[in-house]
Each structure stands twice: as C-alpha cells, then as structure tokens.
C-alpha positions in Angstrom: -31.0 -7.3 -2.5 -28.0 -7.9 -4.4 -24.8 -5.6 -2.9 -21.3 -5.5 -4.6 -18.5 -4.2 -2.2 -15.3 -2.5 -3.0 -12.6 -2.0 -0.7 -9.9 1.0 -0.1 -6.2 0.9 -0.6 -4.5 -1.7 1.2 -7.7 -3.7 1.9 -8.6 -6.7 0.8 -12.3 -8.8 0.4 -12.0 -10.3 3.6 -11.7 -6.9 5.5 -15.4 -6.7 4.7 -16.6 -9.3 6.6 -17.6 -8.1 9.9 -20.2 -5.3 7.5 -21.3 -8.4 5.4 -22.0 -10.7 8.5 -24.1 -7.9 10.0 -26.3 -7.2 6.4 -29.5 -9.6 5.8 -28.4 -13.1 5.2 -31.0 -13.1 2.3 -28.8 -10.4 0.5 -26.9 -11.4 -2.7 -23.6 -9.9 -1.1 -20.1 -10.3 -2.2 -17.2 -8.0 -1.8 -14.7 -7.9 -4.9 -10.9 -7.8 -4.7 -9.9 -4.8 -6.7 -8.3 -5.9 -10.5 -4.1 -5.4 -10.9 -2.6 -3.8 -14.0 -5.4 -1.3 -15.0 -5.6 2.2 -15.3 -8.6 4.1 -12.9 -10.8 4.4 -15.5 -10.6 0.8 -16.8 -10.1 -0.7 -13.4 -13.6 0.5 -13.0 -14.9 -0.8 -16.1 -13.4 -4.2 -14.5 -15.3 -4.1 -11.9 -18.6 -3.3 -13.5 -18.3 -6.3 -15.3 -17.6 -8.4 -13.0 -20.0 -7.6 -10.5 -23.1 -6.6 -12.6 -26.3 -5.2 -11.7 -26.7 -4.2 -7.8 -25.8 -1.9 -5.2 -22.2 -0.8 -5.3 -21.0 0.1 -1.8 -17.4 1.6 -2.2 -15.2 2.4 0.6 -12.0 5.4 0.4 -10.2 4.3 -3.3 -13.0 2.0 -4.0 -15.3 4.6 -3.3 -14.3 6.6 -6.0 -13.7 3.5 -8.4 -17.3 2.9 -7.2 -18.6 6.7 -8.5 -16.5 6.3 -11.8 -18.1 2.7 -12.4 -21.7 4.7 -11.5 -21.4 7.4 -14.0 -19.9 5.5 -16.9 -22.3 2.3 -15.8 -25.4 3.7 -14.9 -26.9 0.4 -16.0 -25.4 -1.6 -13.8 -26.0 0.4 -10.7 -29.3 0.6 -8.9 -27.8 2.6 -5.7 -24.8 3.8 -4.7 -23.0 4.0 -1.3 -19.7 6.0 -1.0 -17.6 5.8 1.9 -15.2 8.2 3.0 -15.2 9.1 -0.2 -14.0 11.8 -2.9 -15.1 13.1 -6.4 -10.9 13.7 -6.7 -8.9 16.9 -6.5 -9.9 19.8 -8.9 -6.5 21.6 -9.0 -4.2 20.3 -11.4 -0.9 21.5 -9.4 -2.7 19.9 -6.2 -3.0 16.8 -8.2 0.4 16.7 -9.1 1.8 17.2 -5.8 -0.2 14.5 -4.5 1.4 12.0 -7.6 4.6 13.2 -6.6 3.5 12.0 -2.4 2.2 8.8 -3.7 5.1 8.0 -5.7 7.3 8.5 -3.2 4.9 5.9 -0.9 5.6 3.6 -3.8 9.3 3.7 -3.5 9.4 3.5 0.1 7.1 -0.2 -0.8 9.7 -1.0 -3.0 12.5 -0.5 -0.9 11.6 -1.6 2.5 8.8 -4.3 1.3 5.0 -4.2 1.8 4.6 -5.3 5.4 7.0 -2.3 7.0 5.1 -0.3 4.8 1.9 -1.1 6.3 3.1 -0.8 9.6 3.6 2.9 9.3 0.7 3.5 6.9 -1.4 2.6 10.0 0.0 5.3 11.8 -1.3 7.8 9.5 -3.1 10.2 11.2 -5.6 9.2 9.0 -6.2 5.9 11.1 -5.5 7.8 14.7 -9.3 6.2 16.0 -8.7 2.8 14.2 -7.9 0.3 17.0 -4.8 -1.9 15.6 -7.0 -4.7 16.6 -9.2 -3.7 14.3 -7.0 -2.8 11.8 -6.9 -6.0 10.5 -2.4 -5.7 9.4 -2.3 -9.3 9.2 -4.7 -9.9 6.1 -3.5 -6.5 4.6 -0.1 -8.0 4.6 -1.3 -11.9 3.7 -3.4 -10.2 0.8 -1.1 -7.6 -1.0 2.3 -7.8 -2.7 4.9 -5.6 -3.4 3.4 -5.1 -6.8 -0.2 -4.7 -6.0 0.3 -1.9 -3.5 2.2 -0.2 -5.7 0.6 0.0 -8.8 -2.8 1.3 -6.6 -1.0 4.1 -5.6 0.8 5.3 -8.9 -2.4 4.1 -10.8 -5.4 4.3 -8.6 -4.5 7.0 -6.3 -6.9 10.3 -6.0 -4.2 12.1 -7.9 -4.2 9.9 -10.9 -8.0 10.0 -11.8 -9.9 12.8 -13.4 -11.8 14.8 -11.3 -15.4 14.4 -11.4 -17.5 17.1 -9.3 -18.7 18.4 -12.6 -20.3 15.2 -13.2 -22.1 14.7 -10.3 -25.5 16.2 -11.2 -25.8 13.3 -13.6 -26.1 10.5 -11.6 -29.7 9.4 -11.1 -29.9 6.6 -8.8 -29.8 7.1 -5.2 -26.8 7.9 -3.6 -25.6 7.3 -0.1 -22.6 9.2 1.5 -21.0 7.7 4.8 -18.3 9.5 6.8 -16.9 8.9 10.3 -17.4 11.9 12.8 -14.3 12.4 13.5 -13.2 12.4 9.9 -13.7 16.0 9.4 -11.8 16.5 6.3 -14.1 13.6 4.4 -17.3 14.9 6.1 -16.4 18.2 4.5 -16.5 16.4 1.2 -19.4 14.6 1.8 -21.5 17.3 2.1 -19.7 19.2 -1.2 -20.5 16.2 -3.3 -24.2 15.7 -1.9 -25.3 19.3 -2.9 -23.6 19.1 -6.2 -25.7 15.3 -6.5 -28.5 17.2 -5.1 -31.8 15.6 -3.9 -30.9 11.9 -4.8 -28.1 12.1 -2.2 -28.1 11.5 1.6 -25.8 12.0 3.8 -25.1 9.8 7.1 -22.6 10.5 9.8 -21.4 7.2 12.1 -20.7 8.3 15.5 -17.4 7.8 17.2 -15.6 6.7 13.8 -13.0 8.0 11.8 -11.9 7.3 8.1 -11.9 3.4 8.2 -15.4 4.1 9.4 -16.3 0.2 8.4 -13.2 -1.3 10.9 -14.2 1.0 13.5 -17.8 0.7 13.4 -19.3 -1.9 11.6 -23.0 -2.4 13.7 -23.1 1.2 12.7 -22.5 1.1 9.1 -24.4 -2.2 8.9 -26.9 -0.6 10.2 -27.0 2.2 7.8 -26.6 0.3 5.0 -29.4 -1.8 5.7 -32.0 1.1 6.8 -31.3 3.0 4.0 -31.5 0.3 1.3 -34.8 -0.7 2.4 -36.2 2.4 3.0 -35.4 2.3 -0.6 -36.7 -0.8 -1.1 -40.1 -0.4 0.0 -40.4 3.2 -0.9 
C-alpha cells in the first residue's frame, strides 16, 4: 500500500508520525512537507509530482490541496482520504472576507514573528479539544518561518482557491471523509461534499476529537485509515 500524507496549515511532516507509526509497517508511507512559493493550484501540481501514484491522505489545507491534486491528477490517485476537509467557499463576497481575515493573520506573523503567532493560533476555538501536549508548538515553530506561514495563508488559504463542489461528481476513485465529533462545522461539510461525490464516498466520524482530529486521536484515525484501505484492498 503506498500512502502519501499532506499536512494542514502550520504543520509540518513530522506532525504525522504518531498516524504513520500506527499504519502497517509494510506500507510505502511518507508524509510530504508542503512546497513554498506556489500558487493553490500549482502547489498541488507539486505535490502530485513529487509523491506519485498512491493514496493521498490530506488533512485541513492539505486536504483540499489533496482534492485539487485528485481532480486535476486522477492518475496519480488510487484513493483519497480528506480530513477535516472543504471543497472551499462558494460565495465570492464570503471569499473575500475570509482573504481579508487571513491577510490580516499574515500581518500579525510579520509583526510579532511566527512563534507568538502560534501561540495564539492554538487558542482558536478551532483547537479548544486539542491538548497542548498534543499540539505539537514546538515542531510547528522549529519547522515554519516567517515566510512559510505567510505565504500559506495569503496563497493557500480556503479563500484563495476556486471552489470546487461543482466538481465533485467527477472524481472516480474512492473517497474517504474524516471529521472529529465535536467538529460540527467540518462534519457539516463532510456530509455536503459526500452526497455531491455520491456513492464512491464514505464518511467516518472519530469519537471524542475535534478538528486536528489526527493530534487528538491518532489510534482512531490509524485505525480508520487502515480498515478502510483494506477493505478496499481486498474488495
């Protein structure tokens, strides 16, 4: 089984390991750091590239990366796993606003630095049921820069990419939507983009985990992962 990981904003490689530790050790696994310098749409084409022909697991922004890589790469993607993920924000004025947020994220990074940044990202009530011991701050702040952080907001954030719910129906291979339980918002979503995907999609809720769903729980997702690709496997 060969599985290609893509982590959310903030996150680095190494903020996979305690999923990739839990997965078969006779998988092909290895979790990609997210390219600098590109726009969404080639950032994914990055990606594709570099990691080739798998399973792409995406989590939050690389969960979206991951869906734009499987619908302008279908070759390169035998199944696809997104994580508190989104197909992006349909209104236009929404998507501006939410430039306009981000942007202002970015100028905070550039004025106070990256690690008091991350300091108060992690209190976003986003991450209110993601233990700071599991939040893993240190390697977030050893693994981004000034730069880094902000160019995946101004250039990678949800408000930056095309929407793609109209695009959803074409995907062919099997797709796998994870959300935390208490992440209602995202579970919301879920659902929305697996009956516009229709009966190629499942949908899998972890118990007792929010958004960072992976930090939180990561038997739980492990597990998930690995049921689900074999049931694929050997169906």
């Amino acid at each position: 089984m060969r599985v290609r990981l893509v982590h959310g904003f903030s996150l680095t490689p190494p903020t996979w390991n305690a999923v990739e530790a839990r997965l078969p050790p006779d998988w092909d696994v290895q979790a990609l750091e997210v390219p600098d310098g590109l726009d969404f749409v080639a950032t994914a084409d990055a990606l594709a590239h570099r990691g080739g022909l798998g399973t792409w697991v995406g989590y939050s922004m690389g969960a979206r990366l991951s869906l734009r890589l499987a619908l302008d790469h279908p070759a390169r993607v035998e199944r696809l796993v997104l994580m508190s993920g989104t197909a992006g924000i349909p209104s236009g004025a929404e998507r501006r606003t939410r430039r306009a947020a981000d942007a202002e994220l970015a100028h905070e990074i550039e004025r106070d630095g990256h690690a008091p940044f991350l300091e108060r990202w992690l209190d976003h009530r986003l991450f209110e049921t993601l233990p700071r011991q599991s939040a893993m701050l240190d390697e977030r702040i050893r693994g981004n820069t000034i730069p880094r952080l902000v160019h995946q907001l101004r250039a990678l954030g949800v408000g930056s990419q095309e929407p793609l719910w109209g695009r959803l129906p074409s995907l062919e291979m099997p797709v796998l939507l994870v959300t935390g339980q208490w992440d209602r918002a995202y579970t919301d979503l879920a659902q929305q983009m697996a009956a516009a995907i229709g009966d190629r999609a499942t949908h899998v809720v972890i118990e007792k985990a929010g958004h960072a769903l992976h930090l939180e729980q990561p038997d739980k997702v492990a597990h998930a992962l690995t049921t689900w690709l074999d049931d694929g496997a050997t169906a």
